[in-house]
Short mmCIF file of the C-alpha atoms (twelve columns), coordinates in Angstrom:
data_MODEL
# 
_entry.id   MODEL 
# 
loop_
_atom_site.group_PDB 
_atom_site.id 
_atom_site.type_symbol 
_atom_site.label_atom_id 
_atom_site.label_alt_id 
_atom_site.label_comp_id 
_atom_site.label_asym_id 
_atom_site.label_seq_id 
_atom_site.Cartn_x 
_atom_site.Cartn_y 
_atom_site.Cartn_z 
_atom_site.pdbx_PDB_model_num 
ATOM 1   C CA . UNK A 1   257.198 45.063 25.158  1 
ATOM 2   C CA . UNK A 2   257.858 47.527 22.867  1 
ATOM 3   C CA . UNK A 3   255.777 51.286 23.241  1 
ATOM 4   C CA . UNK A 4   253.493 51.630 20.518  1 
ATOM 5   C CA . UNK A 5   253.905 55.064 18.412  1 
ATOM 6   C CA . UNK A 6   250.245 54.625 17.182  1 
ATOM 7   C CA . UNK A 7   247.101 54.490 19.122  1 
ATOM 8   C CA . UNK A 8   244.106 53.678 17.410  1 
ATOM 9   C CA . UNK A 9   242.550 56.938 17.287  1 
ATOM 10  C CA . UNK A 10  245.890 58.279 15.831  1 
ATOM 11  C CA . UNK A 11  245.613 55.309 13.102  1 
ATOM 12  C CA . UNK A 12  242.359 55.840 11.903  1 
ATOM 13  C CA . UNK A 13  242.715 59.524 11.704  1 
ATOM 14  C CA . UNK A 14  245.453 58.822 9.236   1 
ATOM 15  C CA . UNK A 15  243.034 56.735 7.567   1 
ATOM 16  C CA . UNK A 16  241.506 60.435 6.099   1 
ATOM 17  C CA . UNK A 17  244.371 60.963 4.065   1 
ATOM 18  C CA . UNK A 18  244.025 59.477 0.874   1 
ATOM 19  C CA . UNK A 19  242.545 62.136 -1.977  1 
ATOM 20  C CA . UNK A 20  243.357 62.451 -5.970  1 
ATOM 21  C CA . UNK A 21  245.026 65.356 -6.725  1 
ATOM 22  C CA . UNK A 22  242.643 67.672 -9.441  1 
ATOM 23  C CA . UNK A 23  240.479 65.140 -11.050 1 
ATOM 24  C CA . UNK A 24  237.330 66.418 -13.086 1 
ATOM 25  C CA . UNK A 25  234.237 64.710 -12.058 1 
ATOM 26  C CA . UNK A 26  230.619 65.572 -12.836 1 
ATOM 27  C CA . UNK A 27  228.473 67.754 -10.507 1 
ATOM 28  C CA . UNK A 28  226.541 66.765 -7.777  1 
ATOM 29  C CA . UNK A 29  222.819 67.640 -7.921  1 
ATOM 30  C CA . UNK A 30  222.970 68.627 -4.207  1 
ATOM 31  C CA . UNK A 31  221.371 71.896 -3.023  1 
ATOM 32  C CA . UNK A 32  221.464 71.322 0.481   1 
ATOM 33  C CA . UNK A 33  223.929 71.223 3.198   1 
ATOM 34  C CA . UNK A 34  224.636 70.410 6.465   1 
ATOM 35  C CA . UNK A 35  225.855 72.832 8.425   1 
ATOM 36  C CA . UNK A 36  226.824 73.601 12.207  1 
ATOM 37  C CA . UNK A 37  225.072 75.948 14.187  1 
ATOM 38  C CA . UNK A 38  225.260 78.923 13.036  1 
ATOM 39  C CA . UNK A 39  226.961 78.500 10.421  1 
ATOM 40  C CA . UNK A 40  225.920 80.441 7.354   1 
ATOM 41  C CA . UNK A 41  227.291 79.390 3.794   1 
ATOM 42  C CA . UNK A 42  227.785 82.366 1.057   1 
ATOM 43  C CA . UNK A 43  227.385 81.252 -2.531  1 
ATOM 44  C CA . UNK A 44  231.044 80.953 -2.754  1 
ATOM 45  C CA . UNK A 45  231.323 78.478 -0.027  1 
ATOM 46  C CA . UNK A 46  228.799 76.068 -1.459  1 
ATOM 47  C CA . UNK A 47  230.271 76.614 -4.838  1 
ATOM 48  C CA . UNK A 48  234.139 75.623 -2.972  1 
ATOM 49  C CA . UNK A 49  232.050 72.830 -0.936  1 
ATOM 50  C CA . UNK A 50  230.674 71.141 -4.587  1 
ATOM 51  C CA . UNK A 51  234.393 71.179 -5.414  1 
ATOM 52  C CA . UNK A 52  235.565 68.972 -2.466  1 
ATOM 53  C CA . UNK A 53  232.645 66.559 -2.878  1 
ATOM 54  C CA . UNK A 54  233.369 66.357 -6.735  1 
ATOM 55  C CA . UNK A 55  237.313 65.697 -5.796  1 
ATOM 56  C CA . UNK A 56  236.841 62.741 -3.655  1 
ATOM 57  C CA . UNK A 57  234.344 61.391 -5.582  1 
ATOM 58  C CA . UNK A 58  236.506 61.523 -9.129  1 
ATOM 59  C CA . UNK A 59  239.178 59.235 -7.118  1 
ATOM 60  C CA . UNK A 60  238.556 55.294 -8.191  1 
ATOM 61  C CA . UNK A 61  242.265 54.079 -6.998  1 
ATOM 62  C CA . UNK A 62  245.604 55.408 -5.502  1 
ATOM 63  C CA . UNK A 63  248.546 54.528 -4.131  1 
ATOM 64  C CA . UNK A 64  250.776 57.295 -2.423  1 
ATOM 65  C CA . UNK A 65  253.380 57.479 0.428   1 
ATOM 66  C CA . UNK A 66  251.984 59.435 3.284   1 
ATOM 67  C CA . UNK A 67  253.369 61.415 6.328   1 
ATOM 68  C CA . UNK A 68  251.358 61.584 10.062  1 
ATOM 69  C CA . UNK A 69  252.474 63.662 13.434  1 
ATOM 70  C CA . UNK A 70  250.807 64.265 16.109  1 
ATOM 71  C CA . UNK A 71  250.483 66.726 18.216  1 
ATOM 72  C CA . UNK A 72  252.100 64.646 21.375  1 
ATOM 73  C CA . UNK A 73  255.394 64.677 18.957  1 
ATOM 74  C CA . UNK A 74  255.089 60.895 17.107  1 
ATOM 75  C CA . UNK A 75  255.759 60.713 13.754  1 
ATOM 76  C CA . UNK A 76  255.285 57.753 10.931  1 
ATOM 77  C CA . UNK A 77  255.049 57.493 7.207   1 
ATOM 78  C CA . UNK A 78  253.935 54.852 5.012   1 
ATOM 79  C CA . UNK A 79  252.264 53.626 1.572   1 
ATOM 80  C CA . UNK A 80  248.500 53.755 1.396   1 
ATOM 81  C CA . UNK A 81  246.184 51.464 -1.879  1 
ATOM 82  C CA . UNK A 82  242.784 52.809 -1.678  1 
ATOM 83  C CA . UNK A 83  240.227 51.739 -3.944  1 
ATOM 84  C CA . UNK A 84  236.779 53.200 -4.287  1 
ATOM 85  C CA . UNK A 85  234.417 52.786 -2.580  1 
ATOM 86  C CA . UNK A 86  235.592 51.425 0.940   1 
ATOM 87  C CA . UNK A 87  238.646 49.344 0.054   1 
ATOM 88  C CA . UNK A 88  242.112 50.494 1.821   1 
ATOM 89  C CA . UNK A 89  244.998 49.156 2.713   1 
ATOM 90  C CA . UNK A 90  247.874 51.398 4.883   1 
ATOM 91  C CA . UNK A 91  251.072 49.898 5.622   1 
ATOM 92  C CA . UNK A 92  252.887 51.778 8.083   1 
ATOM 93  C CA . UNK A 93  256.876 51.592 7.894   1 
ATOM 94  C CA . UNK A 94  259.511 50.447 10.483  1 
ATOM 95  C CA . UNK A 95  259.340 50.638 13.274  1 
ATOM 96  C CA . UNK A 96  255.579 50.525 13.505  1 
ATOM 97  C CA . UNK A 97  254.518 47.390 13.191  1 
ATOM 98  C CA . UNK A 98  250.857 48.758 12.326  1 
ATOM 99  C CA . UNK A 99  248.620 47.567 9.335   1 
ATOM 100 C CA . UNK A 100 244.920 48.672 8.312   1 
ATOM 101 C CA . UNK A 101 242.914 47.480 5.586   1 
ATOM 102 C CA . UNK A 102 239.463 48.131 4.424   1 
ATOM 103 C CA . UNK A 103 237.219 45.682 2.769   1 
ATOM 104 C CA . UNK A 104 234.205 47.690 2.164   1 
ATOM 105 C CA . UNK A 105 232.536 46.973 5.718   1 
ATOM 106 C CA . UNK A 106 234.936 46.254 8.215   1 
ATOM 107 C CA . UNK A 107 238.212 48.230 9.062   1 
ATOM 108 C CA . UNK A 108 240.485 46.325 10.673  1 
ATOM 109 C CA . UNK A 109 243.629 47.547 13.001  1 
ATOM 110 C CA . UNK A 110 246.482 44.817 13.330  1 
ATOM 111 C CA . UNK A 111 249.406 44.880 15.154  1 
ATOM 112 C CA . UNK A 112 251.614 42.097 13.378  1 
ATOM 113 C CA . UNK A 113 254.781 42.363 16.299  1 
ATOM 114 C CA . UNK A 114 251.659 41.199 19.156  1 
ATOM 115 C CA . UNK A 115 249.502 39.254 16.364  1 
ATOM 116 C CA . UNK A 116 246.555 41.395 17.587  1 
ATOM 117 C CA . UNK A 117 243.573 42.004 15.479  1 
ATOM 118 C CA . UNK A 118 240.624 44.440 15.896  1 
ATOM 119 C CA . UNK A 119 238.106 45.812 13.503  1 
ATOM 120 C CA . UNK A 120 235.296 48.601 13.563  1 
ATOM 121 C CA . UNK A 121 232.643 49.169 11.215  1 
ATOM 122 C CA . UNK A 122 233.734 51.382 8.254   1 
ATOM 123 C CA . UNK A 123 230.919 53.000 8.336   1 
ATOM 124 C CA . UNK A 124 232.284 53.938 11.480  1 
ATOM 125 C CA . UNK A 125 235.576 55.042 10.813  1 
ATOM 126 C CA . UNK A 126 237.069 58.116 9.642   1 
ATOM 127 C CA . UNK A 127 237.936 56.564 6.298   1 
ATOM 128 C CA . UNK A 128 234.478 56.215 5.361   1 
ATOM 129 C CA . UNK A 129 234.065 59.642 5.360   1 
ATOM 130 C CA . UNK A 130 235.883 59.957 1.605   1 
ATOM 131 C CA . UNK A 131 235.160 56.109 0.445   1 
ATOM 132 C CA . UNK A 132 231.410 56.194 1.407   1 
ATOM 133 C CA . UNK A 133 229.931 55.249 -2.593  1 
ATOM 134 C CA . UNK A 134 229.083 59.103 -2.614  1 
ATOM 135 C CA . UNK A 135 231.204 62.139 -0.836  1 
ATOM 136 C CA . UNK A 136 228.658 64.705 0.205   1 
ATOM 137 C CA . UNK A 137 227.861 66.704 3.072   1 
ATOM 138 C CA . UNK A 138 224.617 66.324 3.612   1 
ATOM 139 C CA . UNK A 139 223.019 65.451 7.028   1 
ATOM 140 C CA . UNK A 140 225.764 62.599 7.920   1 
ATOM 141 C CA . UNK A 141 228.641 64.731 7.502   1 
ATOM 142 C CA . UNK A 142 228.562 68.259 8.908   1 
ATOM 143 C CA . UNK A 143 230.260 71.295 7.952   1 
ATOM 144 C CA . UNK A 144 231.610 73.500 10.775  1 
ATOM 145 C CA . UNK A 145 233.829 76.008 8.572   1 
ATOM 146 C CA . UNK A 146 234.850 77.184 5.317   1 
ATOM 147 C CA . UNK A 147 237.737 79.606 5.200   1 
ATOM 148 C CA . UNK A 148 239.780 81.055 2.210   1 
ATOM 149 C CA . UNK A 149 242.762 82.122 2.697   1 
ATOM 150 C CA . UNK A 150 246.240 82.786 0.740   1 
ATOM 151 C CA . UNK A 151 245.594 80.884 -1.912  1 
ATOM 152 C CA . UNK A 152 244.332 77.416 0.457   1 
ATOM 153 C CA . UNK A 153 240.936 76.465 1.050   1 
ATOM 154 C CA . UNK A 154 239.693 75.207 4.480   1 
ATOM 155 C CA . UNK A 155 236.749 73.095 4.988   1 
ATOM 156 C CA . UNK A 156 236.496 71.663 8.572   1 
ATOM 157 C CA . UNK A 157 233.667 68.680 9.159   1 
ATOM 158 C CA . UNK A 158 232.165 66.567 11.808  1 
ATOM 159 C CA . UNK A 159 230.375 63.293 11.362  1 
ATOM 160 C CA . UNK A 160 228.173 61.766 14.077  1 
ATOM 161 C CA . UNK A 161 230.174 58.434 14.279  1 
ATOM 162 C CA . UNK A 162 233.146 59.943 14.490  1 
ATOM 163 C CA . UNK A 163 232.571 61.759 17.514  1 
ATOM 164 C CA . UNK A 164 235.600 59.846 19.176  1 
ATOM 165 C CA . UNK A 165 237.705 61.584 16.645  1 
ATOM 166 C CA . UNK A 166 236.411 65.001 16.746  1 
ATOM 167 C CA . UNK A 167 236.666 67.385 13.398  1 
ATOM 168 C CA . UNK A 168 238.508 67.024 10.361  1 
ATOM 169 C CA . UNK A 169 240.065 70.285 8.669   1 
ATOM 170 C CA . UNK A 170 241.144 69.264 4.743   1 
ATOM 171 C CA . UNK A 171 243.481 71.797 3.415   1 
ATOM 172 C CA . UNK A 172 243.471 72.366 -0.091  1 
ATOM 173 C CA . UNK A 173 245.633 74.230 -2.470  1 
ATOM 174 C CA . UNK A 174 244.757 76.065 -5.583  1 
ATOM 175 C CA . UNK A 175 245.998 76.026 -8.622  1 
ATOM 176 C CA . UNK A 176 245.627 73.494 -8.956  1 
ATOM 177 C CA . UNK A 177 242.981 72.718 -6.326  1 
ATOM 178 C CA . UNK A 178 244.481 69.774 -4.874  1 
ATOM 179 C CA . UNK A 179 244.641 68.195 -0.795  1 
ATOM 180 C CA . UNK A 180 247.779 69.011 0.681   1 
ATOM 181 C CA . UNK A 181 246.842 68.165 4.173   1 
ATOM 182 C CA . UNK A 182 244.555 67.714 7.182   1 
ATOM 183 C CA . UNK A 183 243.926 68.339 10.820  1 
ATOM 184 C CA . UNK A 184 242.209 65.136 13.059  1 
ATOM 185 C CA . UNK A 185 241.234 67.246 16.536  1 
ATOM 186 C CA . UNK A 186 239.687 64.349 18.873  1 
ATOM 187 C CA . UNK A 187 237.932 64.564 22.195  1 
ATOM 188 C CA . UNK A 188 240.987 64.939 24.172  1 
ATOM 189 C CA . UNK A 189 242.387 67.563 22.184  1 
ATOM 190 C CA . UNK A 190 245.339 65.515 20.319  1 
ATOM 191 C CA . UNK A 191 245.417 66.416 17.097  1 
ATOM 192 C CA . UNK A 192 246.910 64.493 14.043  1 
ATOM 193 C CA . UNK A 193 248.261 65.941 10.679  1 
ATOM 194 C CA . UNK A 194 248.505 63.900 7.576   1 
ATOM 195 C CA . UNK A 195 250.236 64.807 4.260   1 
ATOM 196 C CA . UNK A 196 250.169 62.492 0.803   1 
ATOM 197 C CA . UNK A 197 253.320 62.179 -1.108  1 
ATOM 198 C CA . UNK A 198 253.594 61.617 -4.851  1 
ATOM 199 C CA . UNK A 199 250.626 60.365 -5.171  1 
ATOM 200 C CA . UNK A 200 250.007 57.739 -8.441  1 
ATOM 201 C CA . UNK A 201 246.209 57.636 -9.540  1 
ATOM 202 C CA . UNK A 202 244.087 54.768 -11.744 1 
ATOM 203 C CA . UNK A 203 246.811 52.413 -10.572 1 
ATOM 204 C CA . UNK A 204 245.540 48.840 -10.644 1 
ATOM 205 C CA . UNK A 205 245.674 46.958 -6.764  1 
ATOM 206 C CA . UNK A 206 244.993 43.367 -6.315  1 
ATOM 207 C CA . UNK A 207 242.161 42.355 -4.726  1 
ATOM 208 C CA . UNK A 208 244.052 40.193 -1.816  1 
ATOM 209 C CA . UNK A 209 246.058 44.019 -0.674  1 
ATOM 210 C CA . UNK A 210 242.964 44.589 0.946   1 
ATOM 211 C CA . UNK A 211 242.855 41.431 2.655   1 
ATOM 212 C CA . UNK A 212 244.123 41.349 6.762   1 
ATOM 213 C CA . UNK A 213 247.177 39.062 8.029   1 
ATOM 214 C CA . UNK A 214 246.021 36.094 9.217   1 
ATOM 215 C CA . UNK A 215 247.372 35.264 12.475  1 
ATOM 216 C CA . UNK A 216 246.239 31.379 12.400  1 
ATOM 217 C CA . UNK A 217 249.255 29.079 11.689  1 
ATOM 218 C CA . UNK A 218 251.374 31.140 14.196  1 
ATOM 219 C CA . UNK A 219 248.685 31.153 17.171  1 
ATOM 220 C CA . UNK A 220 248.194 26.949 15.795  1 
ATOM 221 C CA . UNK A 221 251.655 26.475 16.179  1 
ATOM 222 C CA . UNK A 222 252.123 28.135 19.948  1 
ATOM 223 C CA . UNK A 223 249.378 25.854 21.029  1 
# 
C-alpha cells in the first residue's frame, strides 16, 4: 500500500484556500466582533476586518491552481472550482490520489487508489469558514489577531468546530489587497500553508464537478 502524503486534517486545511483576488462588494452592517480574550480591536483593525469579510463574500465562483506544505515536509498542488455558497471541488494532482468536493452540506474526502469515501458536515469543516452564505466574524468565528506589517495584513481566527484544526492566519497583500496565503496550526502543532495560483474568477462550473466518485460498479463488480 502506498503512504498517503495527505491526512485528513492536512486536506481540509487546504480546503481554506480558495479567495477572489480584490473584488468590490458592499459593506456589511456589522458593528460587532468576536474577539479572543483579550484581544482589543483599534478602529483600524475593524475597518481591515470589514475588508476581509467584504472579500470573501464578493467571490461567487473560481477556479485556480493551488500549492499546500506542511510543516512535516509534504508537498501537493492542484486545481480547486468553488462556487458560492458551500460548493467545492479540489482535485489534487499525481501522485495523490485525493479528491474533495462540497455540495453545500456535506464535505466529502475520497481516496480514489483505495475507493474510500468519508464525509463531515460542512458546517464542520474548515471550508465553511469562507463559503458559509455570509463571511463574518461574529460569535462563530473568532478573531485572535490582527497585525500590519510591511505592506501584508494578518488576521488569525478560530472557529468552535474547527477546534481539530486549530487557527487559521490569512495573509493578505496590499495594493492591491488580495490573499496570498495562509497558516492551518492544528492541535498537534502541524501546521499547513496554502497559496492560490492564477486564479480565474466568475468562471462558469457544472453542477456535476461538485458531485463525489461513485465507487459502486467497481465494489459490484469485486463481489
Amino acid at each position: 500500500m502506498k503512504t498517503r502524503i495527505l491526512t485528513l486534517t492536512t486536506v481540509l486545511a487546504a480546503a481554506l484556500l480558495a479567495a477572489p483576488a480584490a473584488l468590490p462588494g458592499p459593506a456589511l452592517a456589522q458593528e460587532a466582533f468576536s474577539v479572543a480574550p483579550g484581544l482589543r480591536l483599534s478602529q483600524a483593525d475593524k475597518a481591515d476586518l470589514r475588508r476581509v469579510e467584504n472579500y470573501f463574500n464578493a467571490m461567487t465562483t473560481v477556479r485556480s491552481n493551488f500549492i499546500q506544505a506542511s510543516s512535516t515536509g509534504y508537498i501537493a498542488q492542484g486545481t480547486v472550482w468553488i462556487q458560492r455558497p458551500g460548493r467545492v471541488r479540489f482535485e489534487y494532482a499525481p501522485p495523490s490520489p485525493i479528491l474533495i468536493t462540497a455540495d453545500g452540506l456535506w464535505l466529502t474526502y475520497q481516496d480514489n487508489e483505495l475507493e474510500q469515501t468519508s464525509r463531515v458536515p460542512l458546517a464542520t469543516s474548515a471550508i465553511g469558514v469562507i463559503v458559509d452564505d455570509t463571511v463574518a466574524f461574529d460569535e462563530d468565528l473568532r478573531v485572535e489577531a490582527v497585525i500590519r506589517e510591511n505592506n501584508v495584513l494578518r488576521v488569525t481566527v478560530s472557529r468552535d468546530t474547527l477546534l481539530e484544526q486549530g487557527k487559521v492566519t490569512l495573509t493578505f497583500q496590499e495594493q492591491p489587497f488580495a490573499l496570498k496565503q495562509w497558516v492551518v496550526q492544528d492541535a498537534q502543532g502541524v501546521e499547513v500553508k496554502v497559496a492560490l495560483l492564477d486564479p480565474v474568477f466568475g468562471v462558469d462550473i457544472p453542477a456535476k464537478t461538485f458531485t463525489p466518485n461513485s465507487f459502486e460498479r467497481n465494489a459490484d463488480q469485486g463481489r
